[in-house]
C-alpha positions in Angstrom: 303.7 218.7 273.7 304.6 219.6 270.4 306.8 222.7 270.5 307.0 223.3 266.4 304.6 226.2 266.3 306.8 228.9 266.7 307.9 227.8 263.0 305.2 226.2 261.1 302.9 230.0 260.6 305.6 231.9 259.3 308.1 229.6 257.4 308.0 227.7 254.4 309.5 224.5 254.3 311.7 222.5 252.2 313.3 223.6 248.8 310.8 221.2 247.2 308.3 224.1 248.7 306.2 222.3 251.0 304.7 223.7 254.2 304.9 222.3 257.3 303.5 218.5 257.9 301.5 219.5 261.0 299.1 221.9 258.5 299.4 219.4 255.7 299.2 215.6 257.1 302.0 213.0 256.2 303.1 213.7 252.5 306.2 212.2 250.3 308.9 214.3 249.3 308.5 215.9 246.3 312.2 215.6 245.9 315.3 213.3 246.4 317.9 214.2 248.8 320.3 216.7 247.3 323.0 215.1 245.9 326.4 217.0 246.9 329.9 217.5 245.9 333.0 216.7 248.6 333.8 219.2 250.5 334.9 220.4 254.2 333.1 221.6 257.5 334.2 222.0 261.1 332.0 219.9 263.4 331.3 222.7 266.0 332.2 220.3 269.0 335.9 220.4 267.9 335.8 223.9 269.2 333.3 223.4 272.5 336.2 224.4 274.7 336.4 227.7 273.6 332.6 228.3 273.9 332.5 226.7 277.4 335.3 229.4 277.9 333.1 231.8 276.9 335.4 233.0 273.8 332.8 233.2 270.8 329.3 231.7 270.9 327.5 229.9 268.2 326.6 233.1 266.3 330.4 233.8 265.6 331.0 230.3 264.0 330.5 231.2 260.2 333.0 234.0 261.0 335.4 231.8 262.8 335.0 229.1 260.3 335.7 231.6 257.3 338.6 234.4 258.9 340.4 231.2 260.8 340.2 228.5 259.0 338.7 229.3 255.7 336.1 226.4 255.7 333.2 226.2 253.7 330.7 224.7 256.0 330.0 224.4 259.7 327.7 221.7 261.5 325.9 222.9 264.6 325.6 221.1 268.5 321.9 221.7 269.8 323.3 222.0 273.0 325.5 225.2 272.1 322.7 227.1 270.5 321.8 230.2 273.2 318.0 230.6 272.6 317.1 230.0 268.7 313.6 232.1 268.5 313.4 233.8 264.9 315.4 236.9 265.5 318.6 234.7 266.9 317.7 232.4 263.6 317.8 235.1 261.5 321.2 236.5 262.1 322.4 233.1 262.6 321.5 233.4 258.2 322.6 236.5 258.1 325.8 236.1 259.6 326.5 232.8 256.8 325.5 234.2 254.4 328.1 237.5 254.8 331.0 234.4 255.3 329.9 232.6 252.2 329.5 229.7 254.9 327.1 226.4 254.3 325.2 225.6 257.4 325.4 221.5 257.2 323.2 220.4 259.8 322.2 220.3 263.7 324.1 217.1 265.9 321.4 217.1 268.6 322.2 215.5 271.8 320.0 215.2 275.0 316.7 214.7 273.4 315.8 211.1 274.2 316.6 207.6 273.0 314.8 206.0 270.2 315.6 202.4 271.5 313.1 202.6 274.6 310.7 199.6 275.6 308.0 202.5 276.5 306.3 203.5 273.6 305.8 206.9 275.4 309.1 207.4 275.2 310.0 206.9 271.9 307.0 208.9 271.2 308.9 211.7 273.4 312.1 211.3 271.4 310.1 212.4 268.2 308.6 215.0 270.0 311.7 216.3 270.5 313.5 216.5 267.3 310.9 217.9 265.2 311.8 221.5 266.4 315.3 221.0 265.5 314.1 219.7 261.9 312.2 222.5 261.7 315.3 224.9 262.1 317.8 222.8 260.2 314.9 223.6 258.0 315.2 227.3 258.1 318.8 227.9 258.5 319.0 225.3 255.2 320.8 222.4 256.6 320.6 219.4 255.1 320.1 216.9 258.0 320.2 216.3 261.4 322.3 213.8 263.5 320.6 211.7 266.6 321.9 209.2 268.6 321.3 205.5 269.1 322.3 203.9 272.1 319.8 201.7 274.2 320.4 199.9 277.3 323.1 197.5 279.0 320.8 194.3 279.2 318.3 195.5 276.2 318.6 192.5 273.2 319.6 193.5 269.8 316.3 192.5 268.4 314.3 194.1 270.8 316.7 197.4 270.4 316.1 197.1 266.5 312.5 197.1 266.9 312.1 200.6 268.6 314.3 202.1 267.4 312.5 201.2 263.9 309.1 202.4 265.4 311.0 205.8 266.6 312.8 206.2 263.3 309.6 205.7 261.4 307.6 208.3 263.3 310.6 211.1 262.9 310.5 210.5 259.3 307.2 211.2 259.0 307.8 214.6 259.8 311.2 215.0 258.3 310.7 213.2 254.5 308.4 216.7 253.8 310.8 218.8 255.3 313.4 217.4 253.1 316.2 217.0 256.2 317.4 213.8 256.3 318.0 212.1 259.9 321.7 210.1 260.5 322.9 208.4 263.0 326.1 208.8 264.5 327.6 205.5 266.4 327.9 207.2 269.8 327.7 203.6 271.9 325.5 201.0 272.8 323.6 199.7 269.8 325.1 202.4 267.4 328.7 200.9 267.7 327.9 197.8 266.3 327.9 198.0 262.2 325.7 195.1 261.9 323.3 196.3 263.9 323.2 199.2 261.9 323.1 198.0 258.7 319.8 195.8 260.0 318.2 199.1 261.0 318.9 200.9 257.8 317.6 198.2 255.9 314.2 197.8 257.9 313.8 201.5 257.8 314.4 201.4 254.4 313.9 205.4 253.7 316.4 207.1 251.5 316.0 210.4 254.4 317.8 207.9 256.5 321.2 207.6 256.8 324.8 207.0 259.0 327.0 209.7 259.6 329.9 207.7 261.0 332.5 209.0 263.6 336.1 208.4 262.7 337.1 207.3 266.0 340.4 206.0 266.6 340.9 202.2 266.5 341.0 200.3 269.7 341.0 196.6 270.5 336.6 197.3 270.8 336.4 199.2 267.4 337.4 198.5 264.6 337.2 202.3 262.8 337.6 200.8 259.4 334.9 197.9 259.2 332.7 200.4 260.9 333.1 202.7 257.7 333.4 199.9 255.4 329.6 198.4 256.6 328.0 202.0 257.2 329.5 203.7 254.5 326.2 203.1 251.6 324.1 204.7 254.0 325.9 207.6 254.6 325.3 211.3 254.5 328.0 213.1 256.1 331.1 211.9 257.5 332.6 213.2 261.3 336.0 213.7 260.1 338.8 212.8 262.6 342.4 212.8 262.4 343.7 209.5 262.8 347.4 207.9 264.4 349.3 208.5 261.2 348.0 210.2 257.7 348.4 206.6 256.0 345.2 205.6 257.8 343.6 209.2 257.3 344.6 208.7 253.6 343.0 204.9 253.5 340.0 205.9 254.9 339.3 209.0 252.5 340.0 207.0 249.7 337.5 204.1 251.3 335.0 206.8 251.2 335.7 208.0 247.8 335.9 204.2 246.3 332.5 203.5 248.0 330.9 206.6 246.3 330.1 208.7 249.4 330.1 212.3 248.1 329.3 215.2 250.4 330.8 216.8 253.3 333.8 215.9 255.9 332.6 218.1 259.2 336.4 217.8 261.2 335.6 216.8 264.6 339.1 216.6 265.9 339.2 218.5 268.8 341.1 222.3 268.9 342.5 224.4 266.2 345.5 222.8 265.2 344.0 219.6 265.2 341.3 221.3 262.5 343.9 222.9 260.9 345.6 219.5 259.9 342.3 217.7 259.6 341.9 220.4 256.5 345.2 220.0 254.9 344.9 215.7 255.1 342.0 216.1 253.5 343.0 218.7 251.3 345.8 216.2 250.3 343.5 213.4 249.2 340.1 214.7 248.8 340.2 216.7 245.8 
């Protein structure tokens, strides 16, 4: 069931050097998680209409990121990826590497829920996401993002408990890869900053982190509580354009008072939304 082979023989892992968990047992991290100066990507959902159109697919994105947009970094959707064996992986690093692009990390969607009563399936969800590790690994990523939902009916302490036990396993196998593992508050459990505030804290593993979604505020969410709470745990920001610059401008400079440093992956969907997500941040980031 676990589909990380195709990796672990040929690659080695980690810019600490190590080789793959699976050959070597559960090991710590021989270093911290790198430490990085602000900057901006393009989240590559903000452009999944074009690729449903069938315009560009995921190996054009450093080149789309650099000659429209002139962006630094770009953060991959599992979902969009065609079929990443080697030779696809390869040029994916060829092709960023000829842009001067940063690959950021993988969003993976549709690989499971960590908040799941059935051990089995929490098991499952760590199953899945060591692949995607493993080539946020090799394309030099710095993380991935999961989600965190649960079920309608589940209690929060129950919730908090698996998806402790889920998070714990994953880590095992990403701490010696060096790729850190966020959450991005994508519903149920993940919307609600206390609860994940308790789950960072009973985790407690500095390859842990948020990566909060700057949704726009509604009478259910509060966007700027949610990045108040969740803001010392994160490692990457999803960047959205909010109802007037003031509040774009208030939350950057949240961000900046609170000490986050790293990226701002603009989610905002289509280009001229990108294209104004880069000059508000432009304005107030640097």
């Amino acid at each position: 069931m676990d589909r990380r082979n195709f990796l672990e023989k040929t690659l080695v892992l980690g810019a600490a050097g190590m080789v793959s968990p699976s050959l070597t047992g559960f090991v710590t991290a021989q270093a911290e998680p790198a430490i990085m100066k602000d900057d901006i990507s393009i989240a590559q959902w903000a452009l999944v209409q074009e690729i449903r159109d069938g315009k560009w697919k995921t190996l054009d994105f450093p080149r789309i990121a650099r000659e429209d947009f002139d962006i630094n970094g770009i953060e991959f959707v599992n979902t969009l990826f065609e079929v990443p064996h080697m030779d696809y992986l390869n040029q994916l690093k060829a092709n960023a590497n000829a842009n001067g692009v940063t690959m950021i990390l993988i969003m993976v969607d549709a690989e499971g829920d960590p908040c799941s009563p059935d051990k089995k399936v929490r098991r499952q969800f760590d199953i899945n996401h060591r692949k995607w590790i493993d080539i946020a690994n090799y394309l030099g990523c710095h993380s991935i993002r999961t989600n965190c939902r649960g079920s309608e009916g589940d209690s929060e302490e129950d919730g908090l408990k698996w998806a402790a036990d889920a998070y714990n396993m994953l880590l095992e196998y990403a701490v010696p890869a060096n790729i850190n593992v966020l959450i991005e508050n994508h519903g149920g459990f993940s919307n609600d900053a206390d609860w994940m505030v308790a789950l960072m804290e009973a985790v407690d593993n500095k390859y842990f982190g948020t990566y909060p979604d700057w949704r726009e505020p509604s009478d259910s969410f509060d966007n700027v509580e949610y990045l108040k709470k969740t803001l010392p745990f994160a490692k990457g920001m999803s960047y959205r354009n909010q109802p007037t610059e003031e509040l774009s401008a208030k939350m950057i400079r949240l961000s900046k008072d609170m000490g986050y440093s790293g990226w701002y992956g603009i989610e905002s969907s289509g280009r001229d939304a990108i294209r104004k997500g880069k000059e508000i941040l432009t304005k107030y980031l640097f």
